[in-house]
ZAMI-896496 format. One record per residue: x, y negated, z negated of N, C-alpha, C, O, CB in turn; residue in three letters; residue number from 1. Coordinates in Angstrom, 2 decimals, always signed. Glycine has a CB too. Example, Ala and Ser with C-alpha at 12.3 -4.5 7.8 and 13.67 -1.06 7.14 Angstrom:
REM residues 2
     nc1     nc2     nc3    cac1    cac2    cac3     cc1     cc2     cc3     oc1     oc2     oc3    cbc1    cbc2    cbc3 rest  nr
  +13.19   +5.69   -7.80  +12.30   +4.50   -7.80  +13.20   +3.30   -7.80  +14.24   +3.32   -8.46  +11.31   +4.47   -9.05  Ala   1
  +12.85   +2.25   -7.08  +13.67   +1.06   -7.14  +12.90   -0.03   -7.87  +13.41   -1.14   -8.04  +14.08   +0.60   -5.72  Ser   2
***
This chain:
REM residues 151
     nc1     nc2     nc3    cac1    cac2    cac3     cc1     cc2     cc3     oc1     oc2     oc3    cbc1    cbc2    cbc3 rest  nr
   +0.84   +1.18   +0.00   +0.00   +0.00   +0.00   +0.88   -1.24   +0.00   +1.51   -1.69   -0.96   -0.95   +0.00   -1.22  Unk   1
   +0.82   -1.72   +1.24   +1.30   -3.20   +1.17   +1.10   -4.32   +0.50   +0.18   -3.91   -0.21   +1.15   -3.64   +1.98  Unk   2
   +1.27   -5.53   +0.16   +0.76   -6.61   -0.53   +1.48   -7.85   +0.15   +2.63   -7.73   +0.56   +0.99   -6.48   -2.11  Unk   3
   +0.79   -9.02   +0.26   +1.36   -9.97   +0.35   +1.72  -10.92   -0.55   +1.09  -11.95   -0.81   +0.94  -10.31   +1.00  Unk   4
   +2.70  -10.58   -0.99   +3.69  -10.99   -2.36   +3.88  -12.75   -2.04   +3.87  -13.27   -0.93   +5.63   -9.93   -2.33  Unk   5
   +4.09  -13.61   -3.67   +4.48  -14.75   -3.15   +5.58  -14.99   -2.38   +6.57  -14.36   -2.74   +4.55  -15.42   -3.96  Unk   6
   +5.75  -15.78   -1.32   +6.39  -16.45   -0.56   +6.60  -15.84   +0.81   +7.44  -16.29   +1.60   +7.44  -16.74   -1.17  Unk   7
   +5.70  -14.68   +1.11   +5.60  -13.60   +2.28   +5.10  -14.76   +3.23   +4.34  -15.63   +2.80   +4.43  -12.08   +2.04  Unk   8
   +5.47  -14.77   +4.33   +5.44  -15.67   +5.41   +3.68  -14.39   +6.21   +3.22  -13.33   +5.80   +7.60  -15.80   +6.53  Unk   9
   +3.39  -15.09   +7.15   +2.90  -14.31   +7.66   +2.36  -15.05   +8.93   +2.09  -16.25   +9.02   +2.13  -13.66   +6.80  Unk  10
   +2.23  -13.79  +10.20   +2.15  -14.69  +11.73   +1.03  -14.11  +12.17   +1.02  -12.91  +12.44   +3.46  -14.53  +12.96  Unk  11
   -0.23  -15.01  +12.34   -1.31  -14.20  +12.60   -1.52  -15.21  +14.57   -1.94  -16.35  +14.78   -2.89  -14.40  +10.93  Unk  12
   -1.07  -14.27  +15.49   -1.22  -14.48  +16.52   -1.87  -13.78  +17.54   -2.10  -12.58  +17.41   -0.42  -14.68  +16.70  Unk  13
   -2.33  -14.65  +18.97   -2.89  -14.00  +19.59   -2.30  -14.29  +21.20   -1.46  -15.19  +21.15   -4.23  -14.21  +19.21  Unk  14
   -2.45  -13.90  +22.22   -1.71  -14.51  +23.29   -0.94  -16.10  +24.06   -0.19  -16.32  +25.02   -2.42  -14.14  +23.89  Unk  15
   -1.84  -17.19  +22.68   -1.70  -18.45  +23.24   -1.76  -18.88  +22.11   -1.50  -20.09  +22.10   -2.56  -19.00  +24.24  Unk  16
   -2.03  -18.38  +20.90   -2.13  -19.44  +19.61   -1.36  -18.63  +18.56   -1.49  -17.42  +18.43   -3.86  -19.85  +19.02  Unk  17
   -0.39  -19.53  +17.70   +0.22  -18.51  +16.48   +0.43  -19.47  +15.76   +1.10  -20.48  +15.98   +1.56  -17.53  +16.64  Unk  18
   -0.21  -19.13  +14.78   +0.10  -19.49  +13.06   +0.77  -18.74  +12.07   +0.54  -17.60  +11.66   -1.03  -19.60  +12.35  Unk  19
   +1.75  -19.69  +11.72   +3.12  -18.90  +10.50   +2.30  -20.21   +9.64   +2.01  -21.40   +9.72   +5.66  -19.02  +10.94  Unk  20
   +2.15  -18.66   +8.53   +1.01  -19.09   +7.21   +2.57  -18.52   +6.10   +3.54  -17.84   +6.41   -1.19  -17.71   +7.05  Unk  21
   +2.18  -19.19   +4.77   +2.98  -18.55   +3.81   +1.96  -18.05   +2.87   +0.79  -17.83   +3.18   +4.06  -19.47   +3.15  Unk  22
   +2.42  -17.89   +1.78   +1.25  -17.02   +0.70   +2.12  -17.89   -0.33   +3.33  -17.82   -0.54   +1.17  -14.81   +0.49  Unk  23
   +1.45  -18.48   -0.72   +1.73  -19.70   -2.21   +1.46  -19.01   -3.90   +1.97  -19.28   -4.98   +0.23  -21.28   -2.07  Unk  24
   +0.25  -17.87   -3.40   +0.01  -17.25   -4.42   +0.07  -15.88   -5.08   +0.61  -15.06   -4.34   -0.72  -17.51   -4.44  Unk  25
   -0.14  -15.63   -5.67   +0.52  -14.22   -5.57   -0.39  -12.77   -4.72   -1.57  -12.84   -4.37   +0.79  -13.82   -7.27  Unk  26
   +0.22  -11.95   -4.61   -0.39  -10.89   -3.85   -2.01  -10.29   -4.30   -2.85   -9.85   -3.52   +0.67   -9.75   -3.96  Unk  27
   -2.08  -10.39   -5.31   -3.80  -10.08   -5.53   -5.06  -10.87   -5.23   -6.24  -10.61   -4.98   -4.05   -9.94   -6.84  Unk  28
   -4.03  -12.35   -5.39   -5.14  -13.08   -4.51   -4.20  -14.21   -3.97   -3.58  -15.12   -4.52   -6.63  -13.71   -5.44  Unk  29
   -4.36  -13.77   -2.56   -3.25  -14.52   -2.08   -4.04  -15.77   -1.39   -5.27  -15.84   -1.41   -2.24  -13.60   -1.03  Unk  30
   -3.23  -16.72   -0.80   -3.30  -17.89   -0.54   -2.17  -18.67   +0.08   -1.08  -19.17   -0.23   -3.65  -18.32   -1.54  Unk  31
   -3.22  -18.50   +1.45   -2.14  -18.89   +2.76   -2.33  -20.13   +3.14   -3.45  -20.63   +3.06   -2.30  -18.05   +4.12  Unk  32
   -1.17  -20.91   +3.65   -0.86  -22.30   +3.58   -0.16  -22.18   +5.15   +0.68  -21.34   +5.49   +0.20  -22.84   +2.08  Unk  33
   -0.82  -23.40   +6.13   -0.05  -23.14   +7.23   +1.24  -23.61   +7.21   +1.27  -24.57   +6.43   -0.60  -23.58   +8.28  Unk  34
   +2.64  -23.33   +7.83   +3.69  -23.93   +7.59   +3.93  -24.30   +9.23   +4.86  -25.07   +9.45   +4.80  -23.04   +6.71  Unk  35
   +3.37  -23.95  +10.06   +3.62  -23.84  +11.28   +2.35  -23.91  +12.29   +1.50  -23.21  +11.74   +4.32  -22.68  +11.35  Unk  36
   +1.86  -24.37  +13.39   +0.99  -23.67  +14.54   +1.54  -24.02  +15.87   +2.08  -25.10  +16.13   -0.59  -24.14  +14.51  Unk  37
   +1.36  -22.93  +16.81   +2.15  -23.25  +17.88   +1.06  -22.78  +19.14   +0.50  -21.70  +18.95   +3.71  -22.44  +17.79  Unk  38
   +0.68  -23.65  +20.66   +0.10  -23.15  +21.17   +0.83  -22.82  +22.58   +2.02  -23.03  +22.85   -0.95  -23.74  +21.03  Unk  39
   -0.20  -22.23  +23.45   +1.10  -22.04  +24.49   -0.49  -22.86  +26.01   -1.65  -22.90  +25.61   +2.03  -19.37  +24.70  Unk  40
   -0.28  -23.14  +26.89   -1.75  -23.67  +27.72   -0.80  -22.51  +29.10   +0.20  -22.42  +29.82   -2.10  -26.24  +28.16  Unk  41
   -2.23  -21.75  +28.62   -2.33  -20.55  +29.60   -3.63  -20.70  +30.42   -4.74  -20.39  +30.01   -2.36  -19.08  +28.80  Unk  42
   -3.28  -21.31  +31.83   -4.91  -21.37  +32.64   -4.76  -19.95  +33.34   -3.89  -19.11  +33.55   -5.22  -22.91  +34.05  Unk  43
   -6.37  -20.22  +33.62   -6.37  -18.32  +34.53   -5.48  -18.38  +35.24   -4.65  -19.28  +35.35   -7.67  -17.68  +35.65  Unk  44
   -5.64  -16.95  +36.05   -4.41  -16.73  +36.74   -4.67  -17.61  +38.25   -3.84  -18.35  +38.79   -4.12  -14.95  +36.90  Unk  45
   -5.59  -17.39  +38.56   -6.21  -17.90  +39.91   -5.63  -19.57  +39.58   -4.84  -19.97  +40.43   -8.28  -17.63  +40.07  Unk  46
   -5.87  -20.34  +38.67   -6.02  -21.45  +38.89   -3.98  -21.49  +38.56   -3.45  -22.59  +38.74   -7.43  -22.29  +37.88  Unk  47
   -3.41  -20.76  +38.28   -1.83  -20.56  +38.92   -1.25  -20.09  +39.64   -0.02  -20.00  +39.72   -1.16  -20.26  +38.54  Unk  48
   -2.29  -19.60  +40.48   -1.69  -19.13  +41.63   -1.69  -20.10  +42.83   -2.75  -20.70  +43.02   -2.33  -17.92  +41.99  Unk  49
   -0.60  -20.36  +43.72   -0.18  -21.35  +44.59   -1.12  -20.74  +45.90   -1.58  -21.69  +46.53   +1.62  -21.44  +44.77  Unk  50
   -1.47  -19.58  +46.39   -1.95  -19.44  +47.20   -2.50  -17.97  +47.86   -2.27  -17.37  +46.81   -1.29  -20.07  +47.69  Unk  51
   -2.94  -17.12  +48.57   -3.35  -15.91  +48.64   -2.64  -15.29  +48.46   -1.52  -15.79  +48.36   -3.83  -15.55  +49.43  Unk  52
   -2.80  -13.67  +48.28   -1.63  -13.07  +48.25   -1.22  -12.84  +49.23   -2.07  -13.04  +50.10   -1.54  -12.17  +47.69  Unk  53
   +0.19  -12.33  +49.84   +0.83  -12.31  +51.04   +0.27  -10.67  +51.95   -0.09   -9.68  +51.31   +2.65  -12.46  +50.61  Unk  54
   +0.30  -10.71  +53.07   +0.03   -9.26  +53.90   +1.33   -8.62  +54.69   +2.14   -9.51  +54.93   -1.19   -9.53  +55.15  Unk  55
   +1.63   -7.69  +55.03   +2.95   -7.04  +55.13   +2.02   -5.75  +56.42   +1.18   -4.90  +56.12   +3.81   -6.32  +53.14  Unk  56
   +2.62   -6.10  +57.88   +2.36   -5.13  +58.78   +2.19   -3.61  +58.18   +3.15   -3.30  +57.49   +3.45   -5.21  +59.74  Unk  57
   +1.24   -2.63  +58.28   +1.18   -1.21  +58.06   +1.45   -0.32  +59.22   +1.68   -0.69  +60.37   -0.07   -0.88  +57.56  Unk  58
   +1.40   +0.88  +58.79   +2.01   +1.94  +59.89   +1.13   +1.72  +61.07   +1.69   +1.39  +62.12   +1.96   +3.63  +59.40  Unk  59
   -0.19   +1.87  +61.06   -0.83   +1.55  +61.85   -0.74   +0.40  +63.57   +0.00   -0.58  +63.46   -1.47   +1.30  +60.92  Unk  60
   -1.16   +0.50  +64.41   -1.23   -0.84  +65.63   -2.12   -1.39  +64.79   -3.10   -0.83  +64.30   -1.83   -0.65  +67.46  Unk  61
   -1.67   -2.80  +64.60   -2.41   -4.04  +64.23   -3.14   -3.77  +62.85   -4.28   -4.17  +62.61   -3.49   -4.47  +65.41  Unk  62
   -2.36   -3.05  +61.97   -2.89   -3.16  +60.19   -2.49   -4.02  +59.82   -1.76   -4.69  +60.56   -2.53   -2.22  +59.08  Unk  63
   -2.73   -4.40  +58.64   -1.53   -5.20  +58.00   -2.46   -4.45  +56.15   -3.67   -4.24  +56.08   -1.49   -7.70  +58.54  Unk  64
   -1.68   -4.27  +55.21   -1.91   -3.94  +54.12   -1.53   -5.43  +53.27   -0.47   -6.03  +53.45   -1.14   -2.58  +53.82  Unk  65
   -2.55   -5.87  +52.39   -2.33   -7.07  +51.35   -1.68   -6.42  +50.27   -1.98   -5.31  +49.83   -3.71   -7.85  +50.81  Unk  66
   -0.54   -7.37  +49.76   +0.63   -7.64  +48.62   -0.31   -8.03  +46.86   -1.14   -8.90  +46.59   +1.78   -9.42  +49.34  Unk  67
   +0.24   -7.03  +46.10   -0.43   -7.54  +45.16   +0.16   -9.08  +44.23   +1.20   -9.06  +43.56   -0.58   -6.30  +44.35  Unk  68
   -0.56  -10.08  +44.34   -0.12  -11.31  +43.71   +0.45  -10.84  +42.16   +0.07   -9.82  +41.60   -1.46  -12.44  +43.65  Unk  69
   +1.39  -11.76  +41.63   +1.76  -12.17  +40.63   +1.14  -12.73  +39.76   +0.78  -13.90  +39.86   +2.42  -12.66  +40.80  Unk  70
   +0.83  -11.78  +38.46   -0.40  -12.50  +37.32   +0.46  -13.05  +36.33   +1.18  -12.59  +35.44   -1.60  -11.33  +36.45  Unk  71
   +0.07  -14.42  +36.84   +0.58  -15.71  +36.33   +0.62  -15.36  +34.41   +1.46  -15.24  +33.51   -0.69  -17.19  +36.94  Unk  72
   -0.93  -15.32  +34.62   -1.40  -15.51  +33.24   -0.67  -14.28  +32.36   -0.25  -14.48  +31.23   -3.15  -15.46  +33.19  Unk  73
   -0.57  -12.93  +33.05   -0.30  -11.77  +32.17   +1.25  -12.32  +31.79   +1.80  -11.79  +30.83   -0.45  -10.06  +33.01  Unk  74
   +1.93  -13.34  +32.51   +3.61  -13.16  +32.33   +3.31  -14.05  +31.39   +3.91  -13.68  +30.38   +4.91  -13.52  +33.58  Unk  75
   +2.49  -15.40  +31.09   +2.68  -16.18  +30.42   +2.42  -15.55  +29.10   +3.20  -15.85  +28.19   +2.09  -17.22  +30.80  Unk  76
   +1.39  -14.66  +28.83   +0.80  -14.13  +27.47   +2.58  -13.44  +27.11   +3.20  -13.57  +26.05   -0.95  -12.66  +27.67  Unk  77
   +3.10  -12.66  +28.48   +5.05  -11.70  +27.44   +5.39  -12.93  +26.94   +5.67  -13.14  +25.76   +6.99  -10.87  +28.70  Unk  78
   +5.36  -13.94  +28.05   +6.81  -14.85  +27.42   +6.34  -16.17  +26.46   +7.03  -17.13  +26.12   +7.87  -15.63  +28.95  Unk  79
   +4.80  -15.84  +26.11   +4.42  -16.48  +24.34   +4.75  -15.67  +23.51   +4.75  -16.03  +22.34   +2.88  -16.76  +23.84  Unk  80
   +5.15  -14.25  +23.89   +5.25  -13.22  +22.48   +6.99  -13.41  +22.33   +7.52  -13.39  +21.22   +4.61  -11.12  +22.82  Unk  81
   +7.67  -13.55  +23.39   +8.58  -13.85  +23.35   +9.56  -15.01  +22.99  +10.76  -15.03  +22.73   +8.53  -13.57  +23.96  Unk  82
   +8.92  -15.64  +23.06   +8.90  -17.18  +22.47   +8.60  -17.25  +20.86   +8.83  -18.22  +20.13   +7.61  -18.11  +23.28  Unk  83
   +8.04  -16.02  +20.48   +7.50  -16.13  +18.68   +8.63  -15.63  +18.29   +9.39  -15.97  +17.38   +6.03  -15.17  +17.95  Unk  84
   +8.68  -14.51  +19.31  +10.20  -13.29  +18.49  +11.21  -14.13  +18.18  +11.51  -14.14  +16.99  +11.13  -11.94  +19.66  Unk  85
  +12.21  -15.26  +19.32  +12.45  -16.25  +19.19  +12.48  -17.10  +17.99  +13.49  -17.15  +17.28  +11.96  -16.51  +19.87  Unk  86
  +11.52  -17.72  +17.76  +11.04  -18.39  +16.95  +11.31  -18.00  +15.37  +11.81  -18.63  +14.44   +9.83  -18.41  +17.34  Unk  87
  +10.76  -16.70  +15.49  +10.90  -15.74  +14.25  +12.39  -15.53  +13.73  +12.84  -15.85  +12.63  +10.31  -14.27  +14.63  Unk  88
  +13.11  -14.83  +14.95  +14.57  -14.72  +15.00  +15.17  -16.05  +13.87  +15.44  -15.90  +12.68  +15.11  -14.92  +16.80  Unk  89
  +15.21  -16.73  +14.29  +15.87  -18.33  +14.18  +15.15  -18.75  +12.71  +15.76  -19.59  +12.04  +15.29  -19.63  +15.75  Unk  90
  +14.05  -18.28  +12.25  +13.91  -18.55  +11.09  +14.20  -18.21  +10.51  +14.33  -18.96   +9.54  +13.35  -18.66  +10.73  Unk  91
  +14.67  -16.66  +10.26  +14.66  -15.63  +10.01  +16.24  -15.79   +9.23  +16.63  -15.78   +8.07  +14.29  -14.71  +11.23  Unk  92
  +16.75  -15.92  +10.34  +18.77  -15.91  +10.26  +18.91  -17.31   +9.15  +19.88  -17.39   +8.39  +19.92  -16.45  +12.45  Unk  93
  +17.87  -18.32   +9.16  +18.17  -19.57   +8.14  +17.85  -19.29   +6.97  +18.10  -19.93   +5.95  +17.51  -20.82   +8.37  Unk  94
  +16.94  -17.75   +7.16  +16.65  -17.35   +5.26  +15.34  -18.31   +5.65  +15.19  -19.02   +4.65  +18.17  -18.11   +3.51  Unk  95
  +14.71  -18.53   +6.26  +12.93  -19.18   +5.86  +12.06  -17.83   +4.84  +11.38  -17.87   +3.82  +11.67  -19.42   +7.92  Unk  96
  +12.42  -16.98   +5.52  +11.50  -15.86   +4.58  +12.63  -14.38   +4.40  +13.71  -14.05   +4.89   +9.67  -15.31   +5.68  Unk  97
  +11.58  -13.73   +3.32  +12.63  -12.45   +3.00  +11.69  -11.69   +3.91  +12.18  -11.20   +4.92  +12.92  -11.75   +1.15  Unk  98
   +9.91  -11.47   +3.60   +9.03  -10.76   +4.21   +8.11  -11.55   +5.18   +7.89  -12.76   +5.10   +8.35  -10.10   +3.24  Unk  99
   +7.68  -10.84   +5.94   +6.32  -11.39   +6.75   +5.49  -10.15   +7.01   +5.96   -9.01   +6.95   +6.66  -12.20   +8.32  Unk 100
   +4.41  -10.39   +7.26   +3.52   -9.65   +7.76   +3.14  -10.30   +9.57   +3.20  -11.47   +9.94   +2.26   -9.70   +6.57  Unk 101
   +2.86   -9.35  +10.20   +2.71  -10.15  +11.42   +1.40   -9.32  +11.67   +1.16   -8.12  +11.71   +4.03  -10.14  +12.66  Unk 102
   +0.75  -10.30  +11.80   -1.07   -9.56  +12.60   -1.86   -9.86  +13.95   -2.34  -10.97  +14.14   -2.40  -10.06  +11.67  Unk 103
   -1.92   -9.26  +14.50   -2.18   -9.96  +16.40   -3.07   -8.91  +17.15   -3.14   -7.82  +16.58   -0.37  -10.05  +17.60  Unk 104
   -3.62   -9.01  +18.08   -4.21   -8.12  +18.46   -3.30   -6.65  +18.79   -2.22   -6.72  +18.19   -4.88   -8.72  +19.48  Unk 105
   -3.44   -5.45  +19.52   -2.50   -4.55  +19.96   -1.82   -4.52  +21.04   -0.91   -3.71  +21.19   -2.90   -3.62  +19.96  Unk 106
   -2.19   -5.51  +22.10   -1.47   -5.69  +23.00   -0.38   -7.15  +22.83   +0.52   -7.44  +23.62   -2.44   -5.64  +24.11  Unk 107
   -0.59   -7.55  +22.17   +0.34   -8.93  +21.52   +1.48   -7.94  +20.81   +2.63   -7.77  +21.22   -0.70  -10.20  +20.09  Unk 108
   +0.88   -7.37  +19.69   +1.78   -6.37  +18.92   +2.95   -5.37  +19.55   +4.04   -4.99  +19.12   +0.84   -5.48  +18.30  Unk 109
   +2.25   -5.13  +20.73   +3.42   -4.40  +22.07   +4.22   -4.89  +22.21   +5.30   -4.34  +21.95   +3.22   -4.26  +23.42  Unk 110
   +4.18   -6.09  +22.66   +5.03   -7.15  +23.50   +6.46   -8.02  +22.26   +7.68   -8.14  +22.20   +3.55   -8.60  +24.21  Unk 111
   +5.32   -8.38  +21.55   +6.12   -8.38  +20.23   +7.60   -7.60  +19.28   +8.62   -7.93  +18.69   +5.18   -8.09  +19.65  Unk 112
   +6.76   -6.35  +19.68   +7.61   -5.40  +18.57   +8.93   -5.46  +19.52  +10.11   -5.35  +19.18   +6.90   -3.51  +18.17  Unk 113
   +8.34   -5.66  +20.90   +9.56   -5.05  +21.92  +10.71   -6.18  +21.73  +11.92   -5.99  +21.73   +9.02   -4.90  +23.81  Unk 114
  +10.00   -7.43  +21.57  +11.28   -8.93  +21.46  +11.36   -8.75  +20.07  +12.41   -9.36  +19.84  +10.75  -10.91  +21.95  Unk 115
  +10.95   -8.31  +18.94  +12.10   -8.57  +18.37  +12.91   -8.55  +17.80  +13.27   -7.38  +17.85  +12.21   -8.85  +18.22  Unk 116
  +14.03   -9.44  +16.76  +15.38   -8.89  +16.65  +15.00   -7.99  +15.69  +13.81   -7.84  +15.42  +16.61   -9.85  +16.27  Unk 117
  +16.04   -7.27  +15.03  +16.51   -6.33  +14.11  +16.62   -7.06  +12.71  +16.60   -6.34  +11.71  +17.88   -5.72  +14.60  Unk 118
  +16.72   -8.23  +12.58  +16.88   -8.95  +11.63  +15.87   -9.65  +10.96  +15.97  -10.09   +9.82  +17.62   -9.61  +11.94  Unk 119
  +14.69   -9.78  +11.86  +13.30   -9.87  +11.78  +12.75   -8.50  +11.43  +12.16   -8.46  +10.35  +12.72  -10.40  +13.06  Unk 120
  +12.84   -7.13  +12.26  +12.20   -6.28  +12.04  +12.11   -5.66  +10.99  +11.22   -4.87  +10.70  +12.34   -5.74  +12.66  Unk 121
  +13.42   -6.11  +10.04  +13.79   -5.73   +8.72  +12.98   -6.23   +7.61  +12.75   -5.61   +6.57  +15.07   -6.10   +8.49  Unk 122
  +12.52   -7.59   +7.95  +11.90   -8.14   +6.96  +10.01   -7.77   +7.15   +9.18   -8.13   +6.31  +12.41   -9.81   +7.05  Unk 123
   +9.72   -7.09   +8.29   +8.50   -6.82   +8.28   +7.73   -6.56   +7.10   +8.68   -6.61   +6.31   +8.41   -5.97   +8.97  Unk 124
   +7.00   -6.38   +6.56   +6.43   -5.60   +5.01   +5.07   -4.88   +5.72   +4.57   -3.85   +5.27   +5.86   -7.01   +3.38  Unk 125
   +4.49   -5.67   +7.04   +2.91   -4.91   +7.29   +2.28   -5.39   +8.66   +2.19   -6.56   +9.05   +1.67   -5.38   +5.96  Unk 126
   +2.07   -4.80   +8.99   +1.24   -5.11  +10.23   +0.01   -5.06  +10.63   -0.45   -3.92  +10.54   +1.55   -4.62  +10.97  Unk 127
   -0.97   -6.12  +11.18   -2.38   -5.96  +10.95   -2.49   -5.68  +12.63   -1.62   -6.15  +13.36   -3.32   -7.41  +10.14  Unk 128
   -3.27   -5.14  +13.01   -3.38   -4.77  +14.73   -4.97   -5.45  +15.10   -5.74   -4.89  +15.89   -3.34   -2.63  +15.14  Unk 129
   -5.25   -6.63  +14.43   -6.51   -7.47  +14.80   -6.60   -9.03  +15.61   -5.79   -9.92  +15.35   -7.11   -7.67  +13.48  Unk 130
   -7.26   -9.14  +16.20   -7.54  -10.70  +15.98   -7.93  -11.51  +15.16   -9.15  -11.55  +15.00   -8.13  -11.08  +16.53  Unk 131
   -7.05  -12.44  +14.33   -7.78  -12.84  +13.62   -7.42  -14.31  +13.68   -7.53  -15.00  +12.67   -7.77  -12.13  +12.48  Unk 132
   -6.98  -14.82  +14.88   -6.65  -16.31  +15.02   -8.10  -17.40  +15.09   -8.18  -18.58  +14.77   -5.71  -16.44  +16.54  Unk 133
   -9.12  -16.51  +15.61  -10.33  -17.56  +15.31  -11.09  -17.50  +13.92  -12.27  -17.83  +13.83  -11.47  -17.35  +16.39  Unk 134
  -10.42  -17.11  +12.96  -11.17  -17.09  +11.74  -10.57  -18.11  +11.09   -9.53  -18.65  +11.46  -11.20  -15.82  +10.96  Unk 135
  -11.49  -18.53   +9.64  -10.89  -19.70   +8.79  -10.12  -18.49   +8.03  -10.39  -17.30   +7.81  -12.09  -20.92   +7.76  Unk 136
   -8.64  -19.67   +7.62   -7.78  -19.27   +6.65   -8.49  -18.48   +5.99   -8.15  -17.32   +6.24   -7.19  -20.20   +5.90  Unk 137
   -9.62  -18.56   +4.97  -10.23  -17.93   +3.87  -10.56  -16.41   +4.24  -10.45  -15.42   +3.53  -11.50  -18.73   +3.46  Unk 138
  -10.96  -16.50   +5.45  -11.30  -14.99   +6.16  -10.18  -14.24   +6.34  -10.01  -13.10   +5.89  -11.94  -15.03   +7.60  Unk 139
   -9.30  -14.96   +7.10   -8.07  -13.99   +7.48   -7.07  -13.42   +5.80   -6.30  -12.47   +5.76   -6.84  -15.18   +8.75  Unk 140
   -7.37  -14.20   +4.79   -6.67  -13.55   +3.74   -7.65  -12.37   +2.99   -7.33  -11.50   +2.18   -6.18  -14.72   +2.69  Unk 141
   -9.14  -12.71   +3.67   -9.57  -11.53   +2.91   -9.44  -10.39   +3.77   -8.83   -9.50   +3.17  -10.99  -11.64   +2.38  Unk 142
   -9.73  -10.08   +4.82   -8.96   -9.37   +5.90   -7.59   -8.73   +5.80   -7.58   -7.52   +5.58   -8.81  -10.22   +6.86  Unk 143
   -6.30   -9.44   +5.94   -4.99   -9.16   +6.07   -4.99   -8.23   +4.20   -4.34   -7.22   +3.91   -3.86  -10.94   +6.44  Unk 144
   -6.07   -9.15   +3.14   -5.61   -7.69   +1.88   -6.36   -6.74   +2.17   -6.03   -5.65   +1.68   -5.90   -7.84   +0.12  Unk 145
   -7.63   -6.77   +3.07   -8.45   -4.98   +2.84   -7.47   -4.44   +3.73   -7.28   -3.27   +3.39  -10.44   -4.56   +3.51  Unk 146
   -6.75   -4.75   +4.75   -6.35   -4.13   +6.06   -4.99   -3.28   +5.47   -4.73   -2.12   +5.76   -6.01   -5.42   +7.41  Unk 147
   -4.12   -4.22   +4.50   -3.04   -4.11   +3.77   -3.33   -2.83   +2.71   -2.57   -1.88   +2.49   -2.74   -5.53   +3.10  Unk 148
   -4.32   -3.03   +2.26   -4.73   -2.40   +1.06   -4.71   -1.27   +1.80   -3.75   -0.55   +1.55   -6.02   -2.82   +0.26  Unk 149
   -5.44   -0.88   +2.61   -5.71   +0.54   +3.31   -4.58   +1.13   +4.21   -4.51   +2.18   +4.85   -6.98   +0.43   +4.25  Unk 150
   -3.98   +0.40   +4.09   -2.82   +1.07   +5.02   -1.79   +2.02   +4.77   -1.03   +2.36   +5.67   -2.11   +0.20   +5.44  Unk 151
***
């Protein structure tokens, strides 16, 4: 059973929005304080894409087979997770925190685990595999302890 102990940092993100919360209070009833929010402006993919996708002659007389376009949006969601790992890294090495908990949906959590360092991964204590960036603070701490608690 995990807990979020005083001074546990914690990153509750989702593809475009992340909040590094701390816990001011102690782990039974904790109490998260933002220290951080960071957004990233991810428009659809269509409205980043410069133009159709490209067509490439087929075996066929007079085919041509269409090129699958580049999803703008899917690269921007790696390189916000990558940008936290980052982020995390660099706080991490200054001593900002001993623990964090990091909570994000499961495909954020993929992308995530993959950036980052070893020096971060050490300080993990728990991982929540939800969304919980549109909830008020008050929700996400009652959340992050049942989720913690059960784990």
């Amino acid at each position: 059973m995990a807990e979020i102990d005083t001074g546990t940092w914690v990153l509750v993100a989702d593809s475009e929005k992340a909040l590094f919360l701390e816990n001011v209070a102690d782990g039974e009833n904790p109490h998260l304080v933002v220290r951080r929010e960071k957004h990233q402006e991810n428009p659809s993919d269509k409205d980043q894409s410069a133009n159709r996708p490209g067509r490439m002659p087929d075996t066929g007389a007079g085919q041509r087979s269409s090129l699958d376009d580049t999803d703008w949006h899917e690269l921007a969601k790696e390189r916000f997770a990558s940008e936290l790992a980052d982020l995390l890294y660099k706080r991490a090495h200054r001593g900002d925190f001993d623990a964090i908990v990091i909570a994000c949906p499961p495909q954020v959590m993929g992308h995530l685990r993959d950036e980052l360092h070893q020096e971060v991964t050490q300080k993990v204590v728990g991982e929540v595999t939800k969304l919980l960036t549109n909830h008020p603070i008050d929700k996400m701490e009652k959340i992050l302890k049942e989720e913690l608690a059960s784990a």
